[in-house]
C-alpha positions as CSV (number, residue, x, y, z in Angstrom):
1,X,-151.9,73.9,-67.9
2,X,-149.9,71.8,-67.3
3,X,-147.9,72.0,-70.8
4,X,-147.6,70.1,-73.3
5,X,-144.0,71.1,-74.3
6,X,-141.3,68.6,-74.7
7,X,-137.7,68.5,-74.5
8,X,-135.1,66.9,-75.7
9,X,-133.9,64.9,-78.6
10,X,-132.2,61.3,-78.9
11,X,-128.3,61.2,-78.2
12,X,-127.5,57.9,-78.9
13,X,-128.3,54.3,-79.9
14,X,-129.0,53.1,-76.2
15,X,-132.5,52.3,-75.2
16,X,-132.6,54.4,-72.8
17,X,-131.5,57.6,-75.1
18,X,-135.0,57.2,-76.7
19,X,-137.2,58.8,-74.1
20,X,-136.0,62.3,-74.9
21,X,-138.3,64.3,-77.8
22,X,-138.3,67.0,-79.7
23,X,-142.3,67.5,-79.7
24,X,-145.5,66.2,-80.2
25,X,-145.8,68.2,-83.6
26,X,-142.9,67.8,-85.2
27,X,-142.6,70.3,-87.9
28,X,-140.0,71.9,-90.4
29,X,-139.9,75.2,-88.6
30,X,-136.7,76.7,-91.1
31,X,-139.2,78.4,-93.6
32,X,-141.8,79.6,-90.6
33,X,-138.5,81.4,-89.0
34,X,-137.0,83.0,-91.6
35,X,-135.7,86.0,-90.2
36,X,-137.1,88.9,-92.0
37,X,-135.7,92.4,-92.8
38,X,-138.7,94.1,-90.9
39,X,-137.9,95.6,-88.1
40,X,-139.9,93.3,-84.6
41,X,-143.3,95.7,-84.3
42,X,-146.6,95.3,-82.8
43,X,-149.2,96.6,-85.2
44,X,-152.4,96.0,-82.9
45,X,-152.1,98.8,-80.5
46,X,-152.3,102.6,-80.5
47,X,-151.1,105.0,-78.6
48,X,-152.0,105.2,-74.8
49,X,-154.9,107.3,-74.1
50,X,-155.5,109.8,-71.3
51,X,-159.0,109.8,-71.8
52,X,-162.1,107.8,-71.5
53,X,-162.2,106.3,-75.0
54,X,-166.4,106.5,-76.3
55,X,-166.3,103.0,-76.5
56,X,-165.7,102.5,-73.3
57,X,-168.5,104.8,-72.0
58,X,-170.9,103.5,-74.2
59,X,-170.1,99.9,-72.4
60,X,-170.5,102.0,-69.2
61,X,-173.7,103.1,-70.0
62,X,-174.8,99.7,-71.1
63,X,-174.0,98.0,-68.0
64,X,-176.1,100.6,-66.0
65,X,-178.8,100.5,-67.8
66,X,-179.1,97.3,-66.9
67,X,-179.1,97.8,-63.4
68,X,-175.7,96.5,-63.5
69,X,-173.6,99.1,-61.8
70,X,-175.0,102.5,-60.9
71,X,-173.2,105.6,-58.5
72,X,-172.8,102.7,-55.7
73,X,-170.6,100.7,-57.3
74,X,-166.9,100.8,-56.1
75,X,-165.2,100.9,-59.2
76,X,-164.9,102.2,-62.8
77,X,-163.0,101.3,-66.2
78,X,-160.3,103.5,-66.3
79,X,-156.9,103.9,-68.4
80,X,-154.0,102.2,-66.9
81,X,-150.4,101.1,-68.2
82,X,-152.2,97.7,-69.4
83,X,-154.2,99.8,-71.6
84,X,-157.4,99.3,-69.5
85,X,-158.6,98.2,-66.2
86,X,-160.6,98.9,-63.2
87,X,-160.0,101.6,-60.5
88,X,-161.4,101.5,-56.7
89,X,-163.9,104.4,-56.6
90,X,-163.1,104.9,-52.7
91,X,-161.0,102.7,-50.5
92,X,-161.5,99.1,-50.1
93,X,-160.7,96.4,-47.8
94,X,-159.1,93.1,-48.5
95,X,-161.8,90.7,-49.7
96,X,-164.4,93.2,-50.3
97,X,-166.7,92.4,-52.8
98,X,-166.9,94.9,-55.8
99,X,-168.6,93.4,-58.5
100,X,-171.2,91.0,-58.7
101,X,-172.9,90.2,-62.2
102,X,-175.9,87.8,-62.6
103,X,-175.8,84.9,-64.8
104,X,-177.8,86.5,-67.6
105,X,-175.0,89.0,-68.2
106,X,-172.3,85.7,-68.7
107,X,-171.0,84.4,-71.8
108,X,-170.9,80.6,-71.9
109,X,-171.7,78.0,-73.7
110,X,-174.8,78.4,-71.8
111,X,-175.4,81.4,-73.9
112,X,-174.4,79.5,-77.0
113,X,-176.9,77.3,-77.0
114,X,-179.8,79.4,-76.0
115,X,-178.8,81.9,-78.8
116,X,-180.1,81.7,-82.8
117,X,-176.8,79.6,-83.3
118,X,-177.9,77.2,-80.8
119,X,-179.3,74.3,-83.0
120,X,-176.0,74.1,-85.1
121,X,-173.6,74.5,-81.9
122,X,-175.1,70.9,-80.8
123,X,-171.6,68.4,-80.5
124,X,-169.5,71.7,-80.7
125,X,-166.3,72.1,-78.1
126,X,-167.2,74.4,-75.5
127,X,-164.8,76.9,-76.6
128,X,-165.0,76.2,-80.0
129,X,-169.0,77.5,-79.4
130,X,-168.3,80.4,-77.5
131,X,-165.3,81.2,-80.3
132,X,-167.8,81.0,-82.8
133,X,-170.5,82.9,-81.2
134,X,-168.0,86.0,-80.3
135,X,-167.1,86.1,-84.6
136,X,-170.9,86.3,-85.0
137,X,-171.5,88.8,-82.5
138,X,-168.7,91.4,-83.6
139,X,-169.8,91.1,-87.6
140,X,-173.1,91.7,-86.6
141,X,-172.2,95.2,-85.6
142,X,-175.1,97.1,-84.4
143,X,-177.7,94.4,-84.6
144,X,-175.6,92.3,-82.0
145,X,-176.7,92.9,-78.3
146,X,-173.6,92.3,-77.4
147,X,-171.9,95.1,-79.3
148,X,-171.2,97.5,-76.1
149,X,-168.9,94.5,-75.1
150,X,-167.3,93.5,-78.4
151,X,-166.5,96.6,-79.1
152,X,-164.2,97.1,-75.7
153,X,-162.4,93.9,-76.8
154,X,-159.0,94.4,-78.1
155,X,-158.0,93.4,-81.5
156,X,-155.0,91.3,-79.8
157,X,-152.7,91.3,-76.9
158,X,-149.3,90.7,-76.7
159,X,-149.9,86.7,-76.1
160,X,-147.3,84.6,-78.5
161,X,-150.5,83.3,-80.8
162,X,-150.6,86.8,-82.4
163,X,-146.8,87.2,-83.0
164,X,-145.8,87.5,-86.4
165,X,-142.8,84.9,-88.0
166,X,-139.9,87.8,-87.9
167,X,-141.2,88.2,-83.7
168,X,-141.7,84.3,-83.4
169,X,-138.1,83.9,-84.7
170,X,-136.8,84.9,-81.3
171,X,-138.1,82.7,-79.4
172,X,-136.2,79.8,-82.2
173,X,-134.9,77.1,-79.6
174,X,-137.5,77.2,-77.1
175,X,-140.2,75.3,-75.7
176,X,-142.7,78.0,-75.7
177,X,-141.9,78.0,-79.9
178,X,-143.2,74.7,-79.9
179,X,-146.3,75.4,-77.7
180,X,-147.3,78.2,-79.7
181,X,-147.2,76.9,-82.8
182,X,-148.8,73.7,-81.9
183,X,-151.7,75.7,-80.9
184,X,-152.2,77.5,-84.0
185,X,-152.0,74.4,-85.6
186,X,-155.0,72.9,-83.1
187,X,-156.9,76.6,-84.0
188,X,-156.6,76.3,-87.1
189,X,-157.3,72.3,-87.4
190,X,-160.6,73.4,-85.3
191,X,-161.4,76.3,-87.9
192,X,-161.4,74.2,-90.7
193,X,-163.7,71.5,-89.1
194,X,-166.0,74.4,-88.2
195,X,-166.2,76.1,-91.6
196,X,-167.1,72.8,-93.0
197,X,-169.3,71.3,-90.9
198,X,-171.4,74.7,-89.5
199,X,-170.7,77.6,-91.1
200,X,-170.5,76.8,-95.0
201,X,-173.8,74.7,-94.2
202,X,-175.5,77.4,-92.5
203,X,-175.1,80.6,-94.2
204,X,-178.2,82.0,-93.5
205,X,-177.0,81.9,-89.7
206,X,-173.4,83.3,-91.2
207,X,-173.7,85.7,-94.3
208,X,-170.3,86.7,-93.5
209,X,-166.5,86.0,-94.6
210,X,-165.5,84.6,-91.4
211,X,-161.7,83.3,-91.9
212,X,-158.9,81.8,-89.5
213,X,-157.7,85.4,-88.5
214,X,-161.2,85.9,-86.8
215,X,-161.1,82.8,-85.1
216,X,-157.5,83.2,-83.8
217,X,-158.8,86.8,-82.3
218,X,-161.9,84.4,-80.5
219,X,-159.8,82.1,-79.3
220,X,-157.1,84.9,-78.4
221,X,-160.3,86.6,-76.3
222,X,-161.1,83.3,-74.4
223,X,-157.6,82.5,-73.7
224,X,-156.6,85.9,-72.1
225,X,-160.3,86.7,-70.3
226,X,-162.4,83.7,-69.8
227,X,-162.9,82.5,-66.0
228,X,-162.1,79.0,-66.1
229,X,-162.1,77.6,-62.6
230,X,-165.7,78.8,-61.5
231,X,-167.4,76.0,-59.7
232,X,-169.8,74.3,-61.8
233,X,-169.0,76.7,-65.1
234,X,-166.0,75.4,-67.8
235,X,-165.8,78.5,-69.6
236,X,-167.4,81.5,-68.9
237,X,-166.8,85.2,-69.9
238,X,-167.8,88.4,-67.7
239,X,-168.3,91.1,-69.4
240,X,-166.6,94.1,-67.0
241,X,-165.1,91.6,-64.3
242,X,-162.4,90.3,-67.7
243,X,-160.9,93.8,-67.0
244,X,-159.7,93.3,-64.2
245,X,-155.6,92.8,-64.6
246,X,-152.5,91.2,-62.5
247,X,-150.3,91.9,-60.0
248,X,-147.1,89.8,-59.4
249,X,-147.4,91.1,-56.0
250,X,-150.6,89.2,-55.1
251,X,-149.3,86.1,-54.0
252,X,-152.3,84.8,-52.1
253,X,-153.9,81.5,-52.9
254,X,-157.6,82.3,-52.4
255,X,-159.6,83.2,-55.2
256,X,-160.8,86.5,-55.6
257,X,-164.0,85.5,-57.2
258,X,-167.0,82.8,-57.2
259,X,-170.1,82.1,-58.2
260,X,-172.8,82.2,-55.5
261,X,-176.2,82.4,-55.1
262,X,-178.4,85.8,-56.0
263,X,-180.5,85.7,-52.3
264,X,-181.9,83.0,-49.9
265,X,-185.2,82.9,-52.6
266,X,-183.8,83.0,-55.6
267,X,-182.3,80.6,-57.8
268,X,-180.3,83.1,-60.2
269,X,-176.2,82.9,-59.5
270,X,-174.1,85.8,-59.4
271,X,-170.5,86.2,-60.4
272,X,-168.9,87.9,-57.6
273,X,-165.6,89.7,-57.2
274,X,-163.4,90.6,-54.4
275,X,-160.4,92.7,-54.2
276,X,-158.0,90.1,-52.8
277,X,-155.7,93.4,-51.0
278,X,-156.5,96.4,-49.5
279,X,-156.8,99.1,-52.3
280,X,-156.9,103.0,-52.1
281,X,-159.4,105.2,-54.0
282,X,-157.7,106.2,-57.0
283,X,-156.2,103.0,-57.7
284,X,-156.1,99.9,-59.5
285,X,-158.2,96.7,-58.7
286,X,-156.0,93.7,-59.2
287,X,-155.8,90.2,-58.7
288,X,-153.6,86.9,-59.4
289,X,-154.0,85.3,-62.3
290,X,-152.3,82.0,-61.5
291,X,-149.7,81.1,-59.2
292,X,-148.8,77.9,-60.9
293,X,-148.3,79.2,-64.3
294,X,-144.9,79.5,-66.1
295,X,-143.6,82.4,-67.8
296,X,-144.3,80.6,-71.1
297,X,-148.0,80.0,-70.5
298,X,-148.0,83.2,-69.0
299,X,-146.3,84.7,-72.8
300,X,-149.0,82.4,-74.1
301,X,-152.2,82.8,-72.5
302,X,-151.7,86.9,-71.8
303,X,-148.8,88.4,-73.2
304,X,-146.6,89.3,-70.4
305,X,-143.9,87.6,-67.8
306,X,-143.1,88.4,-64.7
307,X,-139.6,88.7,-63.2
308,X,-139.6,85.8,-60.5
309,X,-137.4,82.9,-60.9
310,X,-140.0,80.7,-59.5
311,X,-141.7,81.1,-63.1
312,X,-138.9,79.9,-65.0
313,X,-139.4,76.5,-66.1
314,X,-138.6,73.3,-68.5
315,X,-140.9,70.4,-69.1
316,X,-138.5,67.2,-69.7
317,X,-140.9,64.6,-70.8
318,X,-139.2,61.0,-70.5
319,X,-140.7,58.1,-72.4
320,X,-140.4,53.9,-72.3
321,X,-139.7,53.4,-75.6
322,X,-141.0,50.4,-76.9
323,X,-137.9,49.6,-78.6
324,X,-136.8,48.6,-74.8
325,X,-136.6,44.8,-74.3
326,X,-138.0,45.4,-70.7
327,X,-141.0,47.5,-71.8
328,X,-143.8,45.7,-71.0
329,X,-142.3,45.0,-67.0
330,X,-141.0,48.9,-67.1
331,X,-144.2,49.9,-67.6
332,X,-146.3,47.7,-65.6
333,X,-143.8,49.6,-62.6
334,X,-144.8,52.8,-63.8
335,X,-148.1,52.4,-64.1
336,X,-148.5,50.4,-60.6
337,X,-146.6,53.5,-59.2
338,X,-149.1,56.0,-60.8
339,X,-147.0,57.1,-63.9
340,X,-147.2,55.9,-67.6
341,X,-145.2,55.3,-70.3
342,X,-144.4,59.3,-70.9
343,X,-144.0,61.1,-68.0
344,X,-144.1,65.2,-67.7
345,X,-141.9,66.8,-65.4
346,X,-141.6,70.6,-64.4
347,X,-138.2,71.8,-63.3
348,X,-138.3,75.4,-62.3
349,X,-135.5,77.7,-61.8
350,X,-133.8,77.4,-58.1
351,X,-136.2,74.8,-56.9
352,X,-134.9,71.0,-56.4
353,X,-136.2,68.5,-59.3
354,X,-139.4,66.7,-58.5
355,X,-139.2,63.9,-56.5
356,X,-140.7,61.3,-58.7
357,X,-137.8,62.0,-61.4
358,X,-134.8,60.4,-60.3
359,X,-136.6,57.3,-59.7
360,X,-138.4,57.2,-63.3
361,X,-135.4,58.2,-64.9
362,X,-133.4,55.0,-62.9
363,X,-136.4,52.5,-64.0
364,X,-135.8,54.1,-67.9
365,X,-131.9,53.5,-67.5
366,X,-132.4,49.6,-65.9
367,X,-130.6,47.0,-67.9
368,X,-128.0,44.3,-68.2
369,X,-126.8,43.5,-64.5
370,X,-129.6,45.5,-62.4
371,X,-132.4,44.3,-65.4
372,X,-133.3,41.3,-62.1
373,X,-134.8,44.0,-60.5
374,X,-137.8,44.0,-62.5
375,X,-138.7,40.3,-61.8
376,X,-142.2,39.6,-60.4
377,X,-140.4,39.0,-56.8
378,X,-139.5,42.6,-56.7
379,X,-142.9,44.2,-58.3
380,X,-143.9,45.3,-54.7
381,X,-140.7,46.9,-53.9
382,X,-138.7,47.7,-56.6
383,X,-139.9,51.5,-56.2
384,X,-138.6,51.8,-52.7
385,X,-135.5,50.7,-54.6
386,X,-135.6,53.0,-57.6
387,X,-135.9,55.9,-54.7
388,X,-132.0,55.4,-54.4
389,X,-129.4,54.7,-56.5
390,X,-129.3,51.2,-58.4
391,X,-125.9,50.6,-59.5
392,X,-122.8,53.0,-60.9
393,X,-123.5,51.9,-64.3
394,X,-126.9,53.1,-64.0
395,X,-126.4,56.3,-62.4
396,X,-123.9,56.9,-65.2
397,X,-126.0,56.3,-67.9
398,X,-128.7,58.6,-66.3
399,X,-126.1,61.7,-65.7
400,X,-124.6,61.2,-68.8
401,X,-127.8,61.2,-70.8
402,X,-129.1,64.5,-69.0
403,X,-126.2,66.7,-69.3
404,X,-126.0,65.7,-72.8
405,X,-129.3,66.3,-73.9
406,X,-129.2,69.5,-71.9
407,X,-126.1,70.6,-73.9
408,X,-128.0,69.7,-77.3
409,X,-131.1,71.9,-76.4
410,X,-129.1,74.8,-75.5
411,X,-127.4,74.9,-78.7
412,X,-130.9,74.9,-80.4
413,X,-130.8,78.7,-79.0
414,X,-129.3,81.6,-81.1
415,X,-127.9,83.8,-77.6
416,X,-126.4,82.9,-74.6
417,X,-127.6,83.6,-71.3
418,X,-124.7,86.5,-70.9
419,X,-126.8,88.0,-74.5
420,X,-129.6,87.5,-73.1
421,X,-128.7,89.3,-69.9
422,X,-127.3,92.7,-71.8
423,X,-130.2,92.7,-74.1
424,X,-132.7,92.9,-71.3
425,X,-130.4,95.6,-69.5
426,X,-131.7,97.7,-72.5
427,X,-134.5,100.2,-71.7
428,X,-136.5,100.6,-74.5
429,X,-137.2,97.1,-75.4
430,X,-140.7,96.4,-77.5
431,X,-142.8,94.8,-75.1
432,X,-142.5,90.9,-77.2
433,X,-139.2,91.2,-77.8
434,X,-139.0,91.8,-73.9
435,X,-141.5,88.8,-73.5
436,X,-138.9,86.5,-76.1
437,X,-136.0,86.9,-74.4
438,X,-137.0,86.9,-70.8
439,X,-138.8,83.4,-71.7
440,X,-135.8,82.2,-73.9
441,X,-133.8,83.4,-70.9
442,X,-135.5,81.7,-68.1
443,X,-135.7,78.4,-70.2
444,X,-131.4,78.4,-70.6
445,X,-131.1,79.1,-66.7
446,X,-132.9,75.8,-65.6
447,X,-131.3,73.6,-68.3
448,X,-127.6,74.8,-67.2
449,X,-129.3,74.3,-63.1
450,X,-130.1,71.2,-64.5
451,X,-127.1,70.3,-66.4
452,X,-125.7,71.0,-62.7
453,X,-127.3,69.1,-60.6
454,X,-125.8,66.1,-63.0
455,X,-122.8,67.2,-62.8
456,X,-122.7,67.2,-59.1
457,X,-123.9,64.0,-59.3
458,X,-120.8,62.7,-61.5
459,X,-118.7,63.8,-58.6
460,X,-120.2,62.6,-55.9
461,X,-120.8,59.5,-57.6
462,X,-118.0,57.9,-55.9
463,X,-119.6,58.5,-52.4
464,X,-123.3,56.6,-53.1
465,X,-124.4,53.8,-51.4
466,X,-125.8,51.4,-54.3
467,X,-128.6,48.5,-54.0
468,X,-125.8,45.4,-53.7
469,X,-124.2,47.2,-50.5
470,X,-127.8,48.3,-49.1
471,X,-128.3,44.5,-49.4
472,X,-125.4,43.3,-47.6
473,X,-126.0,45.5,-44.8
474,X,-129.8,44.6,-44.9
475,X,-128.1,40.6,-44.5
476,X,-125.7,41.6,-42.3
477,X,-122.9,40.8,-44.3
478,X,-121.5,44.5,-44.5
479,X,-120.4,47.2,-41.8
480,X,-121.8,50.4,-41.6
481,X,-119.1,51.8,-44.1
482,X,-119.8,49.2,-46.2
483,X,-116.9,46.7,-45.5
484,X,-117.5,43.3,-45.6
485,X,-117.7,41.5,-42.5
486,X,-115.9,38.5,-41.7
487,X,-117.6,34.8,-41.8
488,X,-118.6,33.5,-38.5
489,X,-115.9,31.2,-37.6
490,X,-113.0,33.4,-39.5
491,X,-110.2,34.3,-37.6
């Protein structure tokens, strides 16, 4: 996912200030943050259970009386810290295959529009479909087919789209605050063109109250459990295979699953899964979700963050504002280079700044004496140029800008990173207040890496080489120090 999240907001009346924003969605957020007397709870989950819960068997039952899994298959649902998951029914070996499940078992839009809702999910989003056809199927109850399934789903998870305003309120500053609530807007936009369009008009196909709350929990389900990066499939969800859960401590890039044909004869595809480590009989089946993720879509998509730097990040989103006199030329550079007017940028915790972002930001910050740079002459090279530094003034401008706007968005937070710190030290922290501040957390730790990487900058400032003396070294007109060289004929 790459997100969507942006970053900072405008310091100053100089063209080049402009770039920095707030969001894509700007919103008054002071009423939806209210802090609230109630104490920060989680009302959609019970107690852990030691036991099988009849649900679950029933869904076992199911899947074996479709030939599904029987004594031979080498795992079972079974209660695990994440509430549930799958356990190895003897001991496996890395890349063993311990699931497969033909394509008639999938939910996709597929499914959709081979189902009595078909005709009316014509022009639909794919997940808006599938959304709509998981309400159906769980007010259906007992006449769904589906109901074995539906009724193992949980009512929520711990992802920030469930969180209510007093748990929302500490994540007030953040990126991920944005994100979230810019997809409940989108959800709830989407909801609204659905009721209208399909389900008011068809109420013979939906005799029931379905409201926004029952299409957040859909779009909640497909966020957390859908497989998304099957070859050939957009969205698909596998009934049994969506419980399996992950390990921080899988780090391997290969997949654990694909899709893959049922025999040399047949045409039907299977879903098949692999246990990408060794595992022993007793426990867990895991996998990795996505390496590439942040802890905020991480918070977002499932609920949970892990504790490696590497998943700390901060989108800064730089933008040629069209205020700029030198738009049109700025942007022809970017856009010759592979960029755009708005560029997104992922700096994670510990890890140097991309490499694409020093020389954006110096084609943002061009003006006044270095503004010949974006004559047509130079449209060839002027990126090889932008890969070093331009001029003082310009390298100024561009470490000033940064370390301001970094110092504006961590004032938008209502801790400190040393809070922060002791407040995580505690032990019995509610799992989303755990989840708020470790994000919140992560977020202030790259800003204040970021805010010093420009400030080593400033101070080394002194030491750069610039274009001008690149220039008169290229014309030979400047030692290797950078002192001018005498005329030919000088004494």
């Amino acid at each position: 996912m790459a997100t969507t999240m942006l970053a900072f907001s405008p310091l100053s009346n100089s063209t080049f200030s402009t770039p920095f924003k707030t969001s894509k969605n700007p919103q008054n957020l002071t009423p939806f943050l209210a802090l609230r007397r109630n104490p920060f709870s989680i009302r959609c989950f019970q107690s852990p259970e030691t036991t099988i819960p009849t649900q679950v068997q029933t869904f076992w039952g199911w899947l074996s009386d479709r030939g599904i899994i029987s004594a031979k298959t080498p795992l079972k649902p079974g209660i695990v810290s994440e509430g549930l998951g799958l356990l190895a029914q003897k001991n496996l070996a890395k890349n063993e295959v311990v699931l497969e499940m033909p394509k008639k078992f999938w939910i996709s839009p597929e499914t959709v529009s081979a189902s009595e809702i078909g005709s009316v999910c014509n022009g639909l989003k794919p997940w808006v479909s599938v959304a709509l056809f998981l309400m159906r199927e769980k007010m259906l109850g007992d006449a769904s087919s589906w109901k074995p399934y539906i009724d193992i789903l949980p009512d929520c998870t711990n992802s920030t789209i469930y969180w209510s305003e007093e748990e929302l309120s500490e994540l007030q500053g953040s990126q991920l605050l944005n994100t979230t609530l810019g997809v409940k807007d989108l959800v709830a936009n989407e909801f609204a063109k659905l009721e209208e369009e399909v389900i008011v008009p068809n109420r013979g196909l939906f005799p029931f109250d379905m409201t926004l709350n029952d299409f957040v929990w859909a779009f909640g389900i497909l966020r957390s459990r859908a497989f998304t990066r099957l070859e050939g499939q957009s969205l698909v969800l596998i009934p049994l295979a969506d419980l399996i859960n992950h390990s921080p401590d899988i780090t391997v890039q290969d997949y654990a699953y694909e899709i893959r044909g049922a025999g040399l004869f047949s045409r039907e595809l299977l879903f098949s899964l692999k246990t990408p480590v060794p595992v022993k009989a007793g426990d867990q089946v895991l996998i990795q979700y996505d390496l590439n993720k942040s802890n905020a879509e991480l918070a977002l998509d499932y609920g949970f963050i892990e504790s490696r730097s590497e998943r700390n990040a901060y989108t800064l989103t730089l933008e040629i504002p069209e205020s700029d006199p030198f738009f049109g030329d700025k942007l022809d550079i970017a856009e010759s280079n592979g960029m755009g007017e708005v560029a997104y940028f992922d700096i994670v915790l510990d890890q140097p700044l991309p490499a694409l972002m020093l020389p954006y930001l110096r084609l943002l910050a061009l003006s006044g004496q270095d503004a010949f740079l974006l004559e047509s002459i130079f449209r060839n090279s002027i990126w090889g140029h932008l890969e070093l530094p331009i001029s003082r003034a310009n390298e100024e401008l561009i470490c000033q800008v940064i370390r301001n706007a970094c110092t504006a968005a961590l004032s938008g937070y209502t801790t400190t990173i040393e809070e922060d710190e002791k407040l995580l030290a505690q032990s019995d922290l509610n799992p989303r207040l755990k989840i708020a501040i470790g994000v919140r957390l992560g977020e202030k730790k790259v800003l204040q890496q970021i805010d010093g990487v420009f400030k080593e900058r400033e101070m080394e400032m002194g030491g750069f080489e610039y274009y001008q003396e690149r220039r008169l070294k290229d014309l030979g007109l400047a030692g290797a120090q950078g002192e001018k060289l005498p005329w030919i004929g000088e004494v």
